[in-house]
N, C-alpha and C positions, 0 to 999 in steps of 0.2 A: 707392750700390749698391742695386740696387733688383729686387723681382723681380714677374712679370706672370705670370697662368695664363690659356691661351690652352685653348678646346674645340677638340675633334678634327674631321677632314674633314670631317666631316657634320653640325657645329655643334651634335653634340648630345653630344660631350665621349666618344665611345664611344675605346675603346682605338686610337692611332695605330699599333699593332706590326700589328693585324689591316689597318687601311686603309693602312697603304706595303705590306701584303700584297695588297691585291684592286689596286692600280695597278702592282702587279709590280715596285718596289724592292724586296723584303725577301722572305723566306719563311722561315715557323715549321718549323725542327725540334725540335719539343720543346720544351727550353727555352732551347734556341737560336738566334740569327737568321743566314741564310743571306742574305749582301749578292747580289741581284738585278743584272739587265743594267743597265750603266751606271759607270763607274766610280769608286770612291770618290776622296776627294782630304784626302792628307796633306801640308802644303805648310806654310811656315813662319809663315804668315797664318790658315788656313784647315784646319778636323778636319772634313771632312765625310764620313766613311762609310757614309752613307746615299745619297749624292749628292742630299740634297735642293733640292742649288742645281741640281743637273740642265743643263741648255743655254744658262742665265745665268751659268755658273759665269767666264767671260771678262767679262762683264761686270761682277758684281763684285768680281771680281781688279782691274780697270782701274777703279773708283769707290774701291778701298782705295787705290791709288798716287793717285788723285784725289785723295782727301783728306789723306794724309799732307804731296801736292807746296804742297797748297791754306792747309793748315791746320798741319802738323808732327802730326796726330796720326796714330797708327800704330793702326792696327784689325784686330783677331783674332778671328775666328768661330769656333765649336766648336758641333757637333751632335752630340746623344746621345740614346740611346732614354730614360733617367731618370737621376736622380739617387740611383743605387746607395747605401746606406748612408750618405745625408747627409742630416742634420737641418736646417741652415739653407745653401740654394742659394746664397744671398751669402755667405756665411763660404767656403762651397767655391767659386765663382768667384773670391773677393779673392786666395786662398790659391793656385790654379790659374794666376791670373796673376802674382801673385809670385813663384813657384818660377820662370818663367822669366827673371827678374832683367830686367821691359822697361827697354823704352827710357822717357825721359821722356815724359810724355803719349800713353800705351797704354790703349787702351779695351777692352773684351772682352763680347761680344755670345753669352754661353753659351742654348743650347739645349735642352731635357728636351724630347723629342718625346712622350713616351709619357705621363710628368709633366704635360705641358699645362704648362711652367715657361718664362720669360724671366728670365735676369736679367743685371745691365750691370754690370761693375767698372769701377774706372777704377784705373790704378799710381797708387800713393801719390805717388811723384816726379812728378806732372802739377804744371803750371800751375794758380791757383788757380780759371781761369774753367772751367777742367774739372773741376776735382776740387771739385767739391760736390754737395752733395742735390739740388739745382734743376735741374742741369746732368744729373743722374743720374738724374730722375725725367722730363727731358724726354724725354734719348735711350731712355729704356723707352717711353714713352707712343708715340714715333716709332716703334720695331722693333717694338711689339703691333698696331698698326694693321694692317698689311697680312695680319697671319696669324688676327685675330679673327674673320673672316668662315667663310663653308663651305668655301673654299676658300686653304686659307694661301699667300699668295706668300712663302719664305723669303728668295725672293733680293731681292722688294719689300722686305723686311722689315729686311736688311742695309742695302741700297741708302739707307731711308730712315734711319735710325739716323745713316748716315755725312752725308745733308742735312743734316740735322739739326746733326748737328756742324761744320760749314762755316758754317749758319747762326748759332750760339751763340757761335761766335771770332769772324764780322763783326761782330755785333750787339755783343758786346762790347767789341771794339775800336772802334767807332766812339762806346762810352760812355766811354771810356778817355780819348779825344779832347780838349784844355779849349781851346778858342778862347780867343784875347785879343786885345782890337780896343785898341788906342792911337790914341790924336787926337794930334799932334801942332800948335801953333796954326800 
């Protein structure tokens, strides 16, 4: 479990509440945020109240069943403006995704938008080619990609995490592999 801090729209780390303000997701009441045109989406995969997946959001609903059919791992997204009252974002993703009792081999791709936060759990009950630090610092390296730039793709961001993970069960099943060649005379 691993976590990544990503700068804000304009690459220069300024506050994400004010910029989903000036793109019109969001607007400040105070100290409140008023969710904007667009629908949020609460779904058994997927926390996104912000709708930062916006018009991809079909698309990566259909790359999660991608990878689950592909792979058997099951992938949950969660968007949130910060990490309210938590000291370590892995402690509170590991924790977040074990209260829901996953499935084996559950990965969790939490978001701090405001935080500038990534981080990636994987269910303790995985496989062990997922559940490690290597496996766990790759699918981070994959989901910071798309959103380090000026301009974050969140749904690239997902999208690529779950590559990522299709690519890590080939790559390791085919090292799993042991040929045995017999001569017989």
């Amino acid at each position: 479990m691993e976590t990544a801090v990503f700068r804000g729209f304009d690459g220069a780390g300024h506050n994400n509440v004010d910029n989903f303000a000036r793109c019109g997701r969001i607007r400040r009441r105070g100290r409140f945020v008023v969710l904007g045109p667009g629908a949020a989406t609460f779904s058994q995969d997927i926390t996104d109240p912000y709708n930062v997946l916006g018009s991809n959001l079909t698309k990566v609903t259909d790359a999660i069943s991608s990878t689950y059919d592909s792979t058997g791992v099951s992938v949950k997204l969660s968007y949130m403006l910060h990490f309210e009252g938590v000291e370590d974002p892995d402690q509170w993703a590991q924790e977040a995704l074990d209260a829901t009792n996953p499935k084996p081999n559950t990965v969790l791709l939490a978001v701090a938008l405001n935080d500038g936060k990534l981080v990636v759990a994987v269910s303790g009950n995985s496989e062990s080619w997922l559940y490690n630090k290597t496996t766990s610092d790759q699918l981070l390296k994959s989901a910071y990609g798309p959103v380090s730039g000026r301009n974050p793709d969140w749904s690239g961001s997902a999208i690529a995490m779950m590559d990522s993970i299709a690519t890590i069960k080939t790559t390791t099943a085919q090292r799993g592999t042991v040929w045995k060649w017999v001569a017989y005379p």
